[in-house]
Biopython code that builds the backbone (N, CA, C, O; Angstrom):
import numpy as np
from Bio.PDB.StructureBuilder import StructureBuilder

atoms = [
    (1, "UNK", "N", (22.373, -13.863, 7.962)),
    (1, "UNK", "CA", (21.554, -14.265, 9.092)),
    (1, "UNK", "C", (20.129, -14.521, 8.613)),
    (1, "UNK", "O", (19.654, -13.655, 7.879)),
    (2, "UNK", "N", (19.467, -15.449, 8.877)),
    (2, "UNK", "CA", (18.173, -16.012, 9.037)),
    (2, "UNK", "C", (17.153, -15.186, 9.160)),
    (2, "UNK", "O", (17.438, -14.603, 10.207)),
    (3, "UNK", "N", (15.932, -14.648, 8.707)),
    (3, "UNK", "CA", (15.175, -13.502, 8.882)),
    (3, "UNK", "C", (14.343, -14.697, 10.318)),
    (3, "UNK", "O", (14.377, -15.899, 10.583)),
    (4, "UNK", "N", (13.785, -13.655, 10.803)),
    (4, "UNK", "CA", (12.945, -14.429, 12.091)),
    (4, "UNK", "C", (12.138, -15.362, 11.712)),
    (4, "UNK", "O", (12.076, -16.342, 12.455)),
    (5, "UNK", "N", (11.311, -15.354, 10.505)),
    (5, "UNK", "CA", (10.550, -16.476, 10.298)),
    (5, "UNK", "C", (11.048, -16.560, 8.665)),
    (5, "UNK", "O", (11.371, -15.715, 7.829)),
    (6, "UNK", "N", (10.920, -18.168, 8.677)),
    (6, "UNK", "CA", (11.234, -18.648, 7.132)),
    (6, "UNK", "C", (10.456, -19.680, 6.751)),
    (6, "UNK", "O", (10.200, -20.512, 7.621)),
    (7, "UNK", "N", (9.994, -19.844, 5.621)),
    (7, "UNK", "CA", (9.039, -20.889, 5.116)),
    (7, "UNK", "C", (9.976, -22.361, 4.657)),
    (7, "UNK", "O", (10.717, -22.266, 3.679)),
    (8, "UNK", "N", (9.916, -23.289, 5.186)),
    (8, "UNK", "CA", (10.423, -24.933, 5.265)),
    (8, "UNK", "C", (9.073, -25.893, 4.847)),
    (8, "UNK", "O", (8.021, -26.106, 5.450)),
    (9, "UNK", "N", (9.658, -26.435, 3.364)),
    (9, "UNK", "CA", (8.581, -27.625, 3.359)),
    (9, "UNK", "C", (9.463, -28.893, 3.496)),
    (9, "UNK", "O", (10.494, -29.098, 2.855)),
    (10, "UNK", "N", (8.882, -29.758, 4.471)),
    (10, "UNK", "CA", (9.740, -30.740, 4.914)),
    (10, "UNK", "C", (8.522, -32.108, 4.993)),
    (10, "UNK", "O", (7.379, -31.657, 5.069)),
    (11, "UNK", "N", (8.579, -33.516, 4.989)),
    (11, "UNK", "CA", (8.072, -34.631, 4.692)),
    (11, "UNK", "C", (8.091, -34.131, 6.346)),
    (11, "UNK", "O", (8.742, -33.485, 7.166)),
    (12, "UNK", "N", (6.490, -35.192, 6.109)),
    (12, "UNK", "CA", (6.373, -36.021, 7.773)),
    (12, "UNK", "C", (7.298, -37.272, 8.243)),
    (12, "UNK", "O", (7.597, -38.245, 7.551)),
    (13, "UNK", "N", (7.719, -36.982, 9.731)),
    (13, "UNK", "CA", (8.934, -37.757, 10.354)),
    (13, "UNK", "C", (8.201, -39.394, 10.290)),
    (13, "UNK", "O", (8.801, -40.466, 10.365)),
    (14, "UNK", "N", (6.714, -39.160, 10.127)),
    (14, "UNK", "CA", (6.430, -40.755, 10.657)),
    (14, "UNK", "C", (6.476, -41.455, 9.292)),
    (14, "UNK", "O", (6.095, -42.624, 9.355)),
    (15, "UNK", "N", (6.870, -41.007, 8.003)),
    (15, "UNK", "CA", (7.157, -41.652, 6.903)),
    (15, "UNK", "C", (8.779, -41.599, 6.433)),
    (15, "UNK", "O", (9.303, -40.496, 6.589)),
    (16, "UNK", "N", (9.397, -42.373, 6.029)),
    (16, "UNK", "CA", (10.863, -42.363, 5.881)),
    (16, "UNK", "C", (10.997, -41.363, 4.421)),
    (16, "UNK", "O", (11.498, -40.246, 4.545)),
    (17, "UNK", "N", (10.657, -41.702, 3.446)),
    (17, "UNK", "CA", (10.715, -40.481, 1.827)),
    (17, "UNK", "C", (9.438, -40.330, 1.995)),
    (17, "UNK", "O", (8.772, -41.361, 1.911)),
    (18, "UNK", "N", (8.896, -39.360, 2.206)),
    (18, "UNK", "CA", (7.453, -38.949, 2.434)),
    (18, "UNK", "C", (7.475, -38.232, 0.393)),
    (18, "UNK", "O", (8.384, -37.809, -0.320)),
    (19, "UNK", "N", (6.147, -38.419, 0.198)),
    (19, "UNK", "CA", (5.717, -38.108, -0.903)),
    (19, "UNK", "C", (5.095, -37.006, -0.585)),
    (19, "UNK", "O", (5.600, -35.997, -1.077)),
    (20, "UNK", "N", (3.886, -36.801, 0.271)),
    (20, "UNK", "CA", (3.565, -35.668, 0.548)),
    (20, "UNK", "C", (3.986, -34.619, 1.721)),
    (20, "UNK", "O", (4.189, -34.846, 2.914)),
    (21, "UNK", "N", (4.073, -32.989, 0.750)),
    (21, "UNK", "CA", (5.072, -32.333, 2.265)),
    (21, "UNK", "C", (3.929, -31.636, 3.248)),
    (21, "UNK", "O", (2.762, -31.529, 2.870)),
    (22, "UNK", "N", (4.317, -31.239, 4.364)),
    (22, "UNK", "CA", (3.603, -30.648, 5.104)),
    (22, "UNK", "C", (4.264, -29.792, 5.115)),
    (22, "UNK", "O", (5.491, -29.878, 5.088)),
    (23, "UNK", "N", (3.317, -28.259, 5.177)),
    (23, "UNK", "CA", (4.037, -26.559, 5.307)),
    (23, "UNK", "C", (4.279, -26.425, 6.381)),
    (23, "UNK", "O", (3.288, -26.460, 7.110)),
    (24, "UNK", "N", (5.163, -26.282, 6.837)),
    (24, "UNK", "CA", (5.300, -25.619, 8.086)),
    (24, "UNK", "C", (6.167, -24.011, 8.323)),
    (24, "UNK", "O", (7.221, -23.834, 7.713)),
    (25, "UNK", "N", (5.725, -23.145, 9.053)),
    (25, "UNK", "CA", (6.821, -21.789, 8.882)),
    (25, "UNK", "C", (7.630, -21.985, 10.134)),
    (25, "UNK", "O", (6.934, -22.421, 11.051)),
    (26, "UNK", "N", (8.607, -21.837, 10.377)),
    (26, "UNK", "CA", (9.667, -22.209, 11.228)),
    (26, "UNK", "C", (10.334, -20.694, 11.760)),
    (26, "UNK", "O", (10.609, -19.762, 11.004)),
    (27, "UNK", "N", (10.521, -20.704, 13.305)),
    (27, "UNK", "CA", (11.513, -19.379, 13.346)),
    (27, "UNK", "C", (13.113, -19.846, 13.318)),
    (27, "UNK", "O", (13.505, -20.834, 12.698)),
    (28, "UNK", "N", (14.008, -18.923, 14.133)),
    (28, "UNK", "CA", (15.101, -19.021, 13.225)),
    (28, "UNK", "C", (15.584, -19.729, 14.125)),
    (28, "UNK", "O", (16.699, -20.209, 13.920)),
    (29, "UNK", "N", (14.885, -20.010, 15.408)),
    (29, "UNK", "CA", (15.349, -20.860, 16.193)),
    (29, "UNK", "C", (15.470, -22.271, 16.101)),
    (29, "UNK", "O", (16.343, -22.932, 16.663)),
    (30, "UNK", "N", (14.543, -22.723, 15.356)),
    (30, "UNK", "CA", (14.407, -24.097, 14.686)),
    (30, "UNK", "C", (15.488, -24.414, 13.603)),
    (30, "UNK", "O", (15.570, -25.641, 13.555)),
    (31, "UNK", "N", (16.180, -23.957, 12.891)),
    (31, "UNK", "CA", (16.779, -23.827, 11.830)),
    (31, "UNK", "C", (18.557, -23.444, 11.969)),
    (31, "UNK", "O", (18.953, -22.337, 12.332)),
    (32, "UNK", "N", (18.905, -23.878, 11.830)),
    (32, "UNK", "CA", (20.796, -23.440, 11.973)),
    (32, "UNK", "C", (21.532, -23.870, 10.815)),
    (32, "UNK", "O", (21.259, -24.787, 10.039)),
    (33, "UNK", "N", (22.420, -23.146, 10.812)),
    (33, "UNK", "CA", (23.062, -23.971, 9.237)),
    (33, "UNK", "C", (24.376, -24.187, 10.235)),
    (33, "UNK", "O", (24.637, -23.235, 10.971)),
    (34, "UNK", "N", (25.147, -25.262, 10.308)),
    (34, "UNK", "CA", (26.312, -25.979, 10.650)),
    (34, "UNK", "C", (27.157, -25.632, 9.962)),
    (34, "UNK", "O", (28.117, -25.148, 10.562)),
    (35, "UNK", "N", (27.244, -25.680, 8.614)),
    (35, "UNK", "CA", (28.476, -25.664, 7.714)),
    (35, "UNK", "C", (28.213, -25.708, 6.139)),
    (35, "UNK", "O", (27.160, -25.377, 5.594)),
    (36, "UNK", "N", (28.887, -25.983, 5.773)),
    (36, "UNK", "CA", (28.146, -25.576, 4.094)),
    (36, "UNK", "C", (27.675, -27.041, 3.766)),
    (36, "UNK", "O", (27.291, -27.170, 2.604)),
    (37, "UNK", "N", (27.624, -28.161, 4.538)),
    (37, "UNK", "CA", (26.718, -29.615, 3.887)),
    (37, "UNK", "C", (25.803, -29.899, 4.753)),
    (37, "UNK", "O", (25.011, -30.823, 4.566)),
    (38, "UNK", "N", (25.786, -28.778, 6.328)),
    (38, "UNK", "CA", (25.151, -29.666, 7.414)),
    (38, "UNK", "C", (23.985, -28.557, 7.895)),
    (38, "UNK", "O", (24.404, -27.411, 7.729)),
    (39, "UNK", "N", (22.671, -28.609, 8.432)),
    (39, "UNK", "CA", (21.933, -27.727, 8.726)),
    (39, "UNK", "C", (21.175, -28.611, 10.209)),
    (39, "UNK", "O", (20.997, -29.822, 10.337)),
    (40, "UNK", "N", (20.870, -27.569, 11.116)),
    (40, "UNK", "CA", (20.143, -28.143, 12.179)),
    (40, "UNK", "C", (18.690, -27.866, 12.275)),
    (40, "UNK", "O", (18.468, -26.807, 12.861)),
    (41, "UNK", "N", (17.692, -28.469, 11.895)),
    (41, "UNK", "CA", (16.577, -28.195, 12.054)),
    (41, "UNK", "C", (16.048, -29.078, 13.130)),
    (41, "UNK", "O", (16.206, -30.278, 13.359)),
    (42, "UNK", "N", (15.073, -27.712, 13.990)),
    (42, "UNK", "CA", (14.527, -28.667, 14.994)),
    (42, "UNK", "C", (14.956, -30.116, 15.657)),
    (42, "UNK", "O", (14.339, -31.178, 15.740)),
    (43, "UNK", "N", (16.364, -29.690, 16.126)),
    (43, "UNK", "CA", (17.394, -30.624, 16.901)),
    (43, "UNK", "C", (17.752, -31.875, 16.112)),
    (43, "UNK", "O", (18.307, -32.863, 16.593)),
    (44, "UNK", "N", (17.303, -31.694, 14.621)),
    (44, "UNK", "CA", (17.970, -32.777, 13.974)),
    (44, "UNK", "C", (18.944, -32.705, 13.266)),
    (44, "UNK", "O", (18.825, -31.891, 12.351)),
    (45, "UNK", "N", (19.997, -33.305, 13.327)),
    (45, "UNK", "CA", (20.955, -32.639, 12.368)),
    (45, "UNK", "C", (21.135, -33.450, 11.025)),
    (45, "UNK", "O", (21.443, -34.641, 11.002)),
    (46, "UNK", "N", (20.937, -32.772, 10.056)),
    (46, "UNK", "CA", (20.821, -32.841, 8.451)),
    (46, "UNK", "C", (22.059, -32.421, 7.500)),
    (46, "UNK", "O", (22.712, -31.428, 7.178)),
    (47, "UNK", "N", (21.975, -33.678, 7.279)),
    (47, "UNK", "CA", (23.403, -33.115, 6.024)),
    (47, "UNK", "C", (22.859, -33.674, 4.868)),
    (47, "UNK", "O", (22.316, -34.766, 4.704)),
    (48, "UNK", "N", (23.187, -32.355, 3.747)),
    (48, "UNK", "CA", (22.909, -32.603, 2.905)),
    (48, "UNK", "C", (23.704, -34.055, 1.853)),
    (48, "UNK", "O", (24.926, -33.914, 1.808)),
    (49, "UNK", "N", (23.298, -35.063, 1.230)),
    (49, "UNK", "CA", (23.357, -36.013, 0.827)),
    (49, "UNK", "C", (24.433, -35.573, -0.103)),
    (49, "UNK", "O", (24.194, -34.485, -0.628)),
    (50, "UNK", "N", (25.681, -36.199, -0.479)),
    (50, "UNK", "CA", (26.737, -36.244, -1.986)),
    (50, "UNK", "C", (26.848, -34.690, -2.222)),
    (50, "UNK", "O", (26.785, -34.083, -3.291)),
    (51, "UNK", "N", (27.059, -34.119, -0.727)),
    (51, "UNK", "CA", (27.802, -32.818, -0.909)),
    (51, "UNK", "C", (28.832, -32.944, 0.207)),
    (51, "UNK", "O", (28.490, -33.625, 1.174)),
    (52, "UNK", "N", (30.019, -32.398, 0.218)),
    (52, "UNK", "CA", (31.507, -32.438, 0.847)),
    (52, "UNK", "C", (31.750, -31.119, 0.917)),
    (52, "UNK", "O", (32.537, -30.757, 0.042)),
    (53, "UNK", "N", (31.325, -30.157, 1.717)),
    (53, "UNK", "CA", (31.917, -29.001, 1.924)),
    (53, "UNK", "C", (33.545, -29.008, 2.887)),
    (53, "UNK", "O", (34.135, -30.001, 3.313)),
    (54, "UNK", "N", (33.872, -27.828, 2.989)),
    (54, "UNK", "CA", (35.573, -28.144, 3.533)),
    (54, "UNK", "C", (35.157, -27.691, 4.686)),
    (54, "UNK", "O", (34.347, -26.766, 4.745)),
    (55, "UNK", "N", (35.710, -28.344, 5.869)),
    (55, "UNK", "CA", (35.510, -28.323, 7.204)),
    (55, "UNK", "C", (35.887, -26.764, 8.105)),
    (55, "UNK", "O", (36.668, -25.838, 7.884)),
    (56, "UNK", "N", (35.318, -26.933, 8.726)),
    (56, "UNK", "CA", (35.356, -25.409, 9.959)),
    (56, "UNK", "C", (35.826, -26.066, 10.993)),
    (56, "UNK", "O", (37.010, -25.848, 11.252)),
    (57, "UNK", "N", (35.049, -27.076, 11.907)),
    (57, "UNK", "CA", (35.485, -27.195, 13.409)),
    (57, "UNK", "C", (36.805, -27.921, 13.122)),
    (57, "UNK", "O", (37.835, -27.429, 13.584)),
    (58, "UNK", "N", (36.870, -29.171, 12.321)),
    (58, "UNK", "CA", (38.514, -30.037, 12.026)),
    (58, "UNK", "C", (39.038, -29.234, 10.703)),
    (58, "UNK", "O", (39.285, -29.926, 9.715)),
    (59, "UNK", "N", (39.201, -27.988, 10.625)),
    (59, "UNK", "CA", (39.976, -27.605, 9.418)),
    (59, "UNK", "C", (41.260, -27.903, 9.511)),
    (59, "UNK", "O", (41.668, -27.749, 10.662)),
    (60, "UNK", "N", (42.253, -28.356, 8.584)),
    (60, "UNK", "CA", (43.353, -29.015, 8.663)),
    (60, "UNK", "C", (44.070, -27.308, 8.448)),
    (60, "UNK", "O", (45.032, -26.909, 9.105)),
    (61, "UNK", "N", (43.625, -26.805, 7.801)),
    (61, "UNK", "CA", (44.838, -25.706, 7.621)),
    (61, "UNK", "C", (43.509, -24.303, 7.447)),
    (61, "UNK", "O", (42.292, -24.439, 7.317)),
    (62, "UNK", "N", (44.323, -23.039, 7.511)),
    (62, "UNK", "CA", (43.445, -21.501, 7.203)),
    (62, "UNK", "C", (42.947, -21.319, 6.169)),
    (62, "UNK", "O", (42.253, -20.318, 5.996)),
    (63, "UNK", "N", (43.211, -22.485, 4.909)),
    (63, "UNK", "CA", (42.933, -21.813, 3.600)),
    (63, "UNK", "C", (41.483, -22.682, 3.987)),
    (63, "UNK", "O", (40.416, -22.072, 3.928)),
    (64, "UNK", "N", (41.512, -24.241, 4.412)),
    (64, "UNK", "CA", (40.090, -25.009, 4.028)),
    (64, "UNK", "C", (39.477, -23.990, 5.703)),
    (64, "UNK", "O", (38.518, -23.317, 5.326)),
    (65, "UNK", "N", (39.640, -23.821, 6.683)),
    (65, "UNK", "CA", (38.701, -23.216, 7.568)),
    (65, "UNK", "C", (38.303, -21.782, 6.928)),
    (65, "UNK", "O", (37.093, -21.571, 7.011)),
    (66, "UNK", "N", (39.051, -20.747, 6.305)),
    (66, "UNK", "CA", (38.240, -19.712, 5.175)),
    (66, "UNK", "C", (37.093, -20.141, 3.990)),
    (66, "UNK", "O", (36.019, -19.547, 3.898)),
    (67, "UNK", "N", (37.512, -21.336, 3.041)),
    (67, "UNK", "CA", (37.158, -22.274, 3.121)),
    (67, "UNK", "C", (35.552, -22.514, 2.893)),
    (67, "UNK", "O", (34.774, -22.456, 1.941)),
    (68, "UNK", "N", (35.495, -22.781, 4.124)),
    (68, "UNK", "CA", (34.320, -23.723, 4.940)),
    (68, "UNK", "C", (33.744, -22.516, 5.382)),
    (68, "UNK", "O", (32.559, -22.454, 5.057)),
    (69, "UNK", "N", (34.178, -21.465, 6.048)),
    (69, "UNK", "CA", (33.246, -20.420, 6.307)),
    (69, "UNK", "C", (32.624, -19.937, 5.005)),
    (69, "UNK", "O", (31.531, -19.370, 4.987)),
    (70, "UNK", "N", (33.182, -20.121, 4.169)),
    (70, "UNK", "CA", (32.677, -19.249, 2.498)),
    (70, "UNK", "C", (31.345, -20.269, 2.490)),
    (70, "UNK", "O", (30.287, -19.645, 2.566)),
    (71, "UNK", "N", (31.206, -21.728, 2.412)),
    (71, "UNK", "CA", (30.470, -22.376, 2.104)),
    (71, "UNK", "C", (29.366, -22.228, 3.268)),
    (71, "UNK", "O", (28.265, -21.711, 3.074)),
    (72, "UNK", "N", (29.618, -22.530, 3.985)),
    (72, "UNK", "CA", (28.399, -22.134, 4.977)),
    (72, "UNK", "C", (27.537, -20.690, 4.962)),
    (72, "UNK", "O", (26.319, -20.511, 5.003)),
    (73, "UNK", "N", (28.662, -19.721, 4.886)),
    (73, "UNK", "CA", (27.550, -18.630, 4.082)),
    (73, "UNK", "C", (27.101, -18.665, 3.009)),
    (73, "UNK", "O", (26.379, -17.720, 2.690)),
    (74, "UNK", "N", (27.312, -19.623, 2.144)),
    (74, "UNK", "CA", (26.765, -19.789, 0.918)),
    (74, "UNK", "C", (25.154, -20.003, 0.609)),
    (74, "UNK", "O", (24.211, -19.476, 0.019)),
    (75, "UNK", "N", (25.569, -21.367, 1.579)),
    (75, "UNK", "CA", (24.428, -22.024, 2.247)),
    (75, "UNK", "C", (23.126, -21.190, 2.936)),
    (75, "UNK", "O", (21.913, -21.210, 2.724)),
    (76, "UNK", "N", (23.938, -20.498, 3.807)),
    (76, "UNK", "CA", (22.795, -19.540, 4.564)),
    (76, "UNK", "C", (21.711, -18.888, 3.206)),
    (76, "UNK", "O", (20.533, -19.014, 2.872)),
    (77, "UNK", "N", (22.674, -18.304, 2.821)),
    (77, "UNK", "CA", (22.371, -17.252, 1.407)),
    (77, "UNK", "C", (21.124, -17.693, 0.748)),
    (77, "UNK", "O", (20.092, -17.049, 0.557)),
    (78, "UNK", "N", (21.600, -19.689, 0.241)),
    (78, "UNK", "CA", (20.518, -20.243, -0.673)),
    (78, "UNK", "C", (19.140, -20.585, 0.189)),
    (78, "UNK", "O", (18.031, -20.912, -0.233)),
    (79, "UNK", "N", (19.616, -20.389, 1.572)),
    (79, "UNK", "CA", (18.033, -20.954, 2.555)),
    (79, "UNK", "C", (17.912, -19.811, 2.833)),
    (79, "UNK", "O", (16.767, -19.812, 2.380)),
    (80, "UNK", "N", (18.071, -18.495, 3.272)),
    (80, "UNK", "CA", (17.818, -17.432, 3.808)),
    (80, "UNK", "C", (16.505, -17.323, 3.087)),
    (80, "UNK", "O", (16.653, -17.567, 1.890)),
    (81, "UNK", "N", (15.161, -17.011, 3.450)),
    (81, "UNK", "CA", (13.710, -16.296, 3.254)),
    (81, "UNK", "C", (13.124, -17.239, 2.278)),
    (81, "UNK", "O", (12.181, -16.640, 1.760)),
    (82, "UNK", "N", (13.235, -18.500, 1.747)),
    (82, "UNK", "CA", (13.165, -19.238, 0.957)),
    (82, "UNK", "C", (12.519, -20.348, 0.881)),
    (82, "UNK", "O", (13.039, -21.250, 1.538)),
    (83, "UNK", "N", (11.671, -20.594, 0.378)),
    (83, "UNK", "CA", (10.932, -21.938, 0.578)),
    (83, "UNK", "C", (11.901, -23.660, -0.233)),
    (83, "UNK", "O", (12.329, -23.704, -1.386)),
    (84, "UNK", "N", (11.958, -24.370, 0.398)),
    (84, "UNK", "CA", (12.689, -25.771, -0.115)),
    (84, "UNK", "C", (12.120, -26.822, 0.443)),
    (84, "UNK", "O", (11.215, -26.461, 1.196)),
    (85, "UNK", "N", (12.234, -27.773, 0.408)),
    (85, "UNK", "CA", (11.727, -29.154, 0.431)),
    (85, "UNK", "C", (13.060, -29.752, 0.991)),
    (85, "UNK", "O", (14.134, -29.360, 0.535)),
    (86, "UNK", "N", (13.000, -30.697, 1.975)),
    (86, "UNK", "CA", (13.675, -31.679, 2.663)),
    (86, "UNK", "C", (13.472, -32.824, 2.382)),
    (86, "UNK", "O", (12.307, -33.131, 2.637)),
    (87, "UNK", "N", (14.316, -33.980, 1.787)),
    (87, "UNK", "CA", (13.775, -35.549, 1.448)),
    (87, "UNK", "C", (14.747, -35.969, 2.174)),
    (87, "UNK", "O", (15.974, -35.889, 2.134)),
    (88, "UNK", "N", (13.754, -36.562, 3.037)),
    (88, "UNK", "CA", (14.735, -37.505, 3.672)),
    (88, "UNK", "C", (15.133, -38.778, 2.901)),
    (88, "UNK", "O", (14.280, -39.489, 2.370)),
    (89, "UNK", "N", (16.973, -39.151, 2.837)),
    (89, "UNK", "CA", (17.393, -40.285, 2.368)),
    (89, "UNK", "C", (18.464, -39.773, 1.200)),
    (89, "UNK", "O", (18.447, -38.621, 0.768)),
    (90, "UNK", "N", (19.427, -40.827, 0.738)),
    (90, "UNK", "CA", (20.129, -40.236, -0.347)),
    (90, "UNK", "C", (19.812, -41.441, -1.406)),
    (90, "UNK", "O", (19.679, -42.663, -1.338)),
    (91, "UNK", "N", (19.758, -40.322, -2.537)),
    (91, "UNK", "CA", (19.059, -40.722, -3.589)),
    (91, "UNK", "C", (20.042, -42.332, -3.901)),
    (91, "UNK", "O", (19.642, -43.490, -4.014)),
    (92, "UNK", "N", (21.142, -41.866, -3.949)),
    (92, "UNK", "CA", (22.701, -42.793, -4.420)),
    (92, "UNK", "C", (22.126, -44.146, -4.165)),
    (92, "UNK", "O", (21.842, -45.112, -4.873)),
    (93, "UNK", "N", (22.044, -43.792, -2.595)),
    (93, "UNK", "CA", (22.617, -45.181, -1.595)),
    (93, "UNK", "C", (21.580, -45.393, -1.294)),
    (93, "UNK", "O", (21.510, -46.451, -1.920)),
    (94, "UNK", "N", (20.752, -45.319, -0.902)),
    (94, "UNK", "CA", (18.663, -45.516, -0.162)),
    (94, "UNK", "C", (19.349, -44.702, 1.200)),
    (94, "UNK", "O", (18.638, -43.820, 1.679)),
    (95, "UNK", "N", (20.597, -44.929, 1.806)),
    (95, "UNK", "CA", (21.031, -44.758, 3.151)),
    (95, "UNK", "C", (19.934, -43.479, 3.718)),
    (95, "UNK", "O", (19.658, -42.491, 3.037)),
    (96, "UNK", "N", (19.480, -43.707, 4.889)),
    (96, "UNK", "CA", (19.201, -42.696, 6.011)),
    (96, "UNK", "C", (19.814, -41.670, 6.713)),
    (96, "UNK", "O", (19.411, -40.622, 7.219)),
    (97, "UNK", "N", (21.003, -42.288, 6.609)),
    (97, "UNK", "CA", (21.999, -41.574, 7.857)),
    (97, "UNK", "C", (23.329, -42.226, 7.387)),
    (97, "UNK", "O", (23.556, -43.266, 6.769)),
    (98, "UNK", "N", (24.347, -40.985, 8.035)),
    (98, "UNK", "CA", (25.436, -41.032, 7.658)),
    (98, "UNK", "C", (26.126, -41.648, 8.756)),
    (98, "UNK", "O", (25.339, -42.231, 9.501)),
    (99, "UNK", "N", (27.416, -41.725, 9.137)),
    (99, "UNK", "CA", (27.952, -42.816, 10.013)),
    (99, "UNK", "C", (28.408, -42.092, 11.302)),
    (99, "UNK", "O", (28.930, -42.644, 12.271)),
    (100, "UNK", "N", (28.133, -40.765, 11.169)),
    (100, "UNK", "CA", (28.149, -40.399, 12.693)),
    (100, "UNK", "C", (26.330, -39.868, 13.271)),
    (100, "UNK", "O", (26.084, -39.256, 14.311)),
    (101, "UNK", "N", (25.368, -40.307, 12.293)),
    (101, "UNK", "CA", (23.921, -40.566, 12.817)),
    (101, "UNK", "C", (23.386, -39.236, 12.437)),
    (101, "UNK", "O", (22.587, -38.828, 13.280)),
    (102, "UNK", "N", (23.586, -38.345, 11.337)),
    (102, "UNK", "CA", (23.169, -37.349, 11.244)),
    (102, "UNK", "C", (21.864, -37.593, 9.647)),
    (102, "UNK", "O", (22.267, -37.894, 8.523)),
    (103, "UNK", "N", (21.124, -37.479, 9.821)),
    (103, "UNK", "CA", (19.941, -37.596, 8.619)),
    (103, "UNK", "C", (20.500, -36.777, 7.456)),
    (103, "UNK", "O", (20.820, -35.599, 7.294)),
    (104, "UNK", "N", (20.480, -38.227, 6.487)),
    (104, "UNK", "CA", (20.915, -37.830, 4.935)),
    (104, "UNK", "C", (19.490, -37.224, 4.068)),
    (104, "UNK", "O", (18.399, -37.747, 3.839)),
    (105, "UNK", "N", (19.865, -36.359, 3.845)),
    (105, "UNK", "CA", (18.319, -35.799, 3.298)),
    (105, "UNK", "C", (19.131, -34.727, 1.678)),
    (105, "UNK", "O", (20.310, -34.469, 1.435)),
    (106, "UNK", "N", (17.945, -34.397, 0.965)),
    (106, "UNK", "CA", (18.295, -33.899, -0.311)),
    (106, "UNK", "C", (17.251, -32.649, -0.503)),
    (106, "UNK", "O", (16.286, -32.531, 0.251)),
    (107, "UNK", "N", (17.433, -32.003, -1.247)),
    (107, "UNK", "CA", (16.552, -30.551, -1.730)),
    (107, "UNK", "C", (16.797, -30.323, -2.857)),
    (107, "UNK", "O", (16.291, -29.349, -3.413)),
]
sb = StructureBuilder()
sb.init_structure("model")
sb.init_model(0)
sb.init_chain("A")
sb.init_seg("    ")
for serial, (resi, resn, name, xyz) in enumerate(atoms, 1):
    if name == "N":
        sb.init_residue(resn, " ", resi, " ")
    sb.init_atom(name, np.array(xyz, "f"), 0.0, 1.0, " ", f" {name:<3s}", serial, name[0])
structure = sb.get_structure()
């Protein structure tokens, strides 16, 4: 679980790959982790770029929904109390967004 406040350095929204970050400290309300590729910050939802974690809500079978819970706590684990950087975009493709509209971003 998320300590109440966590340190997030994330680009400004009014630049698409922002070069410079702005600090911001975030509570834990701003912040959700979805799954082990996807995180919700401040109602945006972010998946991390050329990562494929195994699914939770469409798990095809118990082994990938165990799975997918392992990775999402993984996840928590590496953001829990931690300072990181958000870039928006994937490095690969230039792409913004993925095809169900969720912001491709990297750390």
């Amino acid at each position: 679980m998320f300590p109440t406040y966590a340190t997030i350095v994330i680009p400004d929204n009014d630049s698409a790959n922002a070069v410079a970050f702005v600090g911001q400290t975030i509570s834990r309300q701003q912040l959700y982790v979805v799954d082990g590729d996807t995180i919700l910050y401040n109602r945006e939802q972010i998946r991390i770029a050329n990562i494929d974690a195994p699914e939770i809500g469409q798990a095809k079978c118990e082994s990938e929904l165990k799975r997918g819970l392992e990775a999402k706590a993984a996840l928590k684990e590496l953001l829990e109390g931690k300072e990181f950087q958000i870039v928006r975009g994937d490095p690969k493709t230039g792409r913004m967004t993925d095809k169900y509209g969720r912001t491709l971003a990297f750390s």
